[in-house]
N, C-alpha and C positions, 0 to 999 in steps of 0.2 A: 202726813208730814213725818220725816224721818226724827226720832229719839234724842234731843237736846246733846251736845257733846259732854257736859256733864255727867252724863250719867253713866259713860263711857269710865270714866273720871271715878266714881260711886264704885262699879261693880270692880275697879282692879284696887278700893284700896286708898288709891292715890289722893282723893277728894280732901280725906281725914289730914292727908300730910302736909297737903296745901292750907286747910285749915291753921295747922300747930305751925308752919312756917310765917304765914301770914300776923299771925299773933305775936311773934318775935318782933316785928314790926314796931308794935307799940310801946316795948317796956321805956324806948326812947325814943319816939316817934319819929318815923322815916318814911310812913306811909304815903306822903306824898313828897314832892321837890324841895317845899321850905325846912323839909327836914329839921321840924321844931325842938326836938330832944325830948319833949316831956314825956314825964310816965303816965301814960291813960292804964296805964292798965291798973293804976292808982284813983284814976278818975283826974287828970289834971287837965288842962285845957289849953292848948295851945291856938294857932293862926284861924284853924277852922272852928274853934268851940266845940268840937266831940270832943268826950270823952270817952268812956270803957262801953257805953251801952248807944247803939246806933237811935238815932232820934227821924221822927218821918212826919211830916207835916200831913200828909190824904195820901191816898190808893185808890184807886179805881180803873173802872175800863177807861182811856181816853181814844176819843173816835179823831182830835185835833193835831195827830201827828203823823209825817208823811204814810200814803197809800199803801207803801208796800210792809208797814208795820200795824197799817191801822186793819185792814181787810174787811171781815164782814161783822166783829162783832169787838173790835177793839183791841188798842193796846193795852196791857197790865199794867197801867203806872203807879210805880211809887217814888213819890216826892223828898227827900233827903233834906234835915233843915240843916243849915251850916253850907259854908264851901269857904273851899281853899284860895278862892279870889275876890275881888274888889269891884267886880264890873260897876257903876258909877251910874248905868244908865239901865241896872239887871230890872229885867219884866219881872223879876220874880224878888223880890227884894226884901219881901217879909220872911220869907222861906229863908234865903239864902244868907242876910245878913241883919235881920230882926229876929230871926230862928224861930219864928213860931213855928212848933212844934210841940211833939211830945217823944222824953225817951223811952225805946222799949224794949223786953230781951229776946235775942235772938229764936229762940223759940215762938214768940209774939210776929216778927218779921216773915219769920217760914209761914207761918197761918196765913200771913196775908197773900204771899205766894200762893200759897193752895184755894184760898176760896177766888183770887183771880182767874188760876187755872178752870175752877168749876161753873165760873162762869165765862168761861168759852172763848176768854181772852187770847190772842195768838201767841203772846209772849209776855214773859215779864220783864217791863221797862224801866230798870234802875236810874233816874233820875237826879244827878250830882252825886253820884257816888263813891267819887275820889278819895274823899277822908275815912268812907267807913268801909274800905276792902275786907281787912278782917273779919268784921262782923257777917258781911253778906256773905262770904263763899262761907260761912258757921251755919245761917242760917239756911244756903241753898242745900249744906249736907243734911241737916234736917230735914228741910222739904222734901229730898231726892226718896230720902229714906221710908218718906211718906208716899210716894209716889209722883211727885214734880216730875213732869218731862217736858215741857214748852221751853222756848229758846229764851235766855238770856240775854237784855238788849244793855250794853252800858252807854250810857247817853251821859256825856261827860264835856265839861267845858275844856280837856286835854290840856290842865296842867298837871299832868301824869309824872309819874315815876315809871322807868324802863323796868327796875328790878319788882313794884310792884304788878307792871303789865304780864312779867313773865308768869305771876303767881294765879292768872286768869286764863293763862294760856291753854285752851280746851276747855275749862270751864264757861267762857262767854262765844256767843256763837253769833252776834249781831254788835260790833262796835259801833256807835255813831255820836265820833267828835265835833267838836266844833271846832273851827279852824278862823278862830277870832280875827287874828292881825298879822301882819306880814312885815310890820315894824317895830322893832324892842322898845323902842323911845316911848310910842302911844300905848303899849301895854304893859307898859310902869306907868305910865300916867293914870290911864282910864281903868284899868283890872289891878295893878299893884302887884301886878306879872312880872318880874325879874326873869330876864333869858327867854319870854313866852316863844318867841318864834321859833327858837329850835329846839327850846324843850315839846314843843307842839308837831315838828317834825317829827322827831323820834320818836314821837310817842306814837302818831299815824304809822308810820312808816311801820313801827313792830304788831301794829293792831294790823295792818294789811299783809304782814306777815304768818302772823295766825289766822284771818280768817280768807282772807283774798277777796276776790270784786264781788258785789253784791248777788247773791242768787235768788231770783223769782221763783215760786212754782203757784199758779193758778191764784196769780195776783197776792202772793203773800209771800214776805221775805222768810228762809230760811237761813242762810247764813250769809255772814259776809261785812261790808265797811259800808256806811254812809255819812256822807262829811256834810257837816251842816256850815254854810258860810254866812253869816248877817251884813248884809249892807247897811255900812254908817254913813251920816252924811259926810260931805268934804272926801270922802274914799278914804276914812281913817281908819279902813281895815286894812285898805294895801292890795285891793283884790287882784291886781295884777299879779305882784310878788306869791299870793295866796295861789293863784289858778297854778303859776308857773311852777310851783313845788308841788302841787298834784298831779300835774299833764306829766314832766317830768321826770318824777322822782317817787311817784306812786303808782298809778295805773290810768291809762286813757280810760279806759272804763270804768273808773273809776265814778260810783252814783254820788252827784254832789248837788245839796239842795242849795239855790242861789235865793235868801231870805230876805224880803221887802218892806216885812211888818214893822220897820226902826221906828221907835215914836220916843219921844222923853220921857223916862222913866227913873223910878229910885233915886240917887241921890243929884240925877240931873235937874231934877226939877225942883231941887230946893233953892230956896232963897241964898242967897251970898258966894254960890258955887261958881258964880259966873268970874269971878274976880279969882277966884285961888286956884283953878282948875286948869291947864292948858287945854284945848281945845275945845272950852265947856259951849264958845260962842256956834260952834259946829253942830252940837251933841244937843243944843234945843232945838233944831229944826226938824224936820222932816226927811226924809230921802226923795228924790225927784225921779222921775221916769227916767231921766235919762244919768241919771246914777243907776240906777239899777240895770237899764241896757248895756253901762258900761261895765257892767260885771260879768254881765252872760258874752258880749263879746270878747273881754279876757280871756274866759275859760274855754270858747272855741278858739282860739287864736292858738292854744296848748292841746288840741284834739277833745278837749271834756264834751261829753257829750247827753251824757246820763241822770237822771235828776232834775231837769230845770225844761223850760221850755225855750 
């Protein structure tokens, strides 16, 4: 496998600047869209609950994410507590908006990188990583410096920031967004995503920019985009509007995982939610086979062809 683009990054220099640029970031926080103002670099906490020092819930190999990240011996994942959104129905919901976790300093982060790399992991799988960009490209000049060569996976719910995507640009060498909803209404409703659809464009669109369509080699990605899409029930992701801004406006080749596992979760499945929530009467069921058929036929219907069966 050829040498992470970081480290491309490492040996002119550059790595360091993206660092100190990235940090500027924080003194009034811009790091993601809701552009909260506060100062982390004080320790203050804004939308997502970081502060100055990245917080990660577990790390480990994960063998549970798509084939061409998983290979023969695992993805690197590491789990990020906090995010910049509201998903209402998130699988992961202790992580994400209970924060369990622990925070730790970027030198603690880089170590985990390294003893994933030495266990033979293919990549390391940045896990909501949106609020803490600064921190990770600190800790990946560490790691590098230590010898990290495995590719870089950002696995992001894609309420991204453009200026902070360009600060990745050569540094991450595997994006893979999720491409929630294809309706602003329902992702102010269900994630508390203001503008999520075409902040989720742009922000695809500049990840397919830097890395371009997925690359295999001997069943393991090397670089490149994979769009993750979840089927909710009712089609309150939009999958048509979703496929048709992929086929589009991204790339027919474009590798797009069409996701079935929608169950009730997090704060769908509390008590009283069903009354205050638009759509929450959708969001306790299930998805049906033939919601999910209608997904995969959207995305052929736009040439998609890659990712799904």
């Amino acid at each position: 496998m050829n040498a992470a683009s970081y480290t491309g990054l490492l040996a002119t220099g550059a790595l360091a600047g993206r660092v100190e640029r990235a940090y500027e970031l924080l003194s009034s926080c811009t790091v993601c869209p809701r552009r909260c103002g506060v100062d982390r670099t004080e320790d203050e906490r804004g939308y997502c609950g970081g502060g100055l020092l990245p917080a990660v819930s577990s790390f480990g190999p994960h063998f549970g994410e798509e084939p061409p990240l998983v290979g023969r011996y695992g993805s690197g994942t590491i789990f990020f507590t906090g995010c910049n959104m509201r998903c209402i129905f998130c699988q992961n919901y202790e992580i994400s908006q209970a924060r369990h976790g622990t925070e730790v300093s970027t030198g603690q982060l880089a170590g985990m990188m390294l003893r994933l790399q030495e266990r033979r992991c293919h990549n390391i799988n940045l896990v909501s990583p949106s609020h803490f960009v600064p921190q990770i490209l600190q800790a990946v000049l560490i790691a590098a410096e230590k010898g990290l060569h495995i590719p870089l996976v950002y696995n992001t719910g894609t309420y991204d920031s453009i200026e902070t995507l360009h600060l990745l640009d050569g540094a991450v060498d595997i994006y893979m967004p999720d491409a929630k909803y294809g309706r602003e209404e329902i992702a102010r409703a269900l994630s508390e995503a203001p503008d999520y659809p075409a902040i989720m464009q742009d922000a695809i669109i500049e990840m397919q920019r830097q890395v371009g369509d997925l690359v295999v080699r001997d069943g393991v990605a090397e670089r490149g985009l994979i769009i993750r899409h979840l089927v909710l029930p009712g089609d309150l992701a939009g999958s048509d509007l979703v496929m048709k801004f992929i086929g589009e406006r991204v790339s027919r080749e474009a590798y797009v995982n069409i996701m079935d596992q929608y169950r009730p979760c997090g704060m769908a499945t509390q008590s009283g939610n069903d009354g205050d929530t638009p759509f929450m009467d959708k969001l306790l069921m299930h998805i049906t086979a033939g919601e999910y058929d209608y997904a995969v036929r959207c995305a052929r219907k736009y040439g998609l062809h890659r990712g799904f069966e």
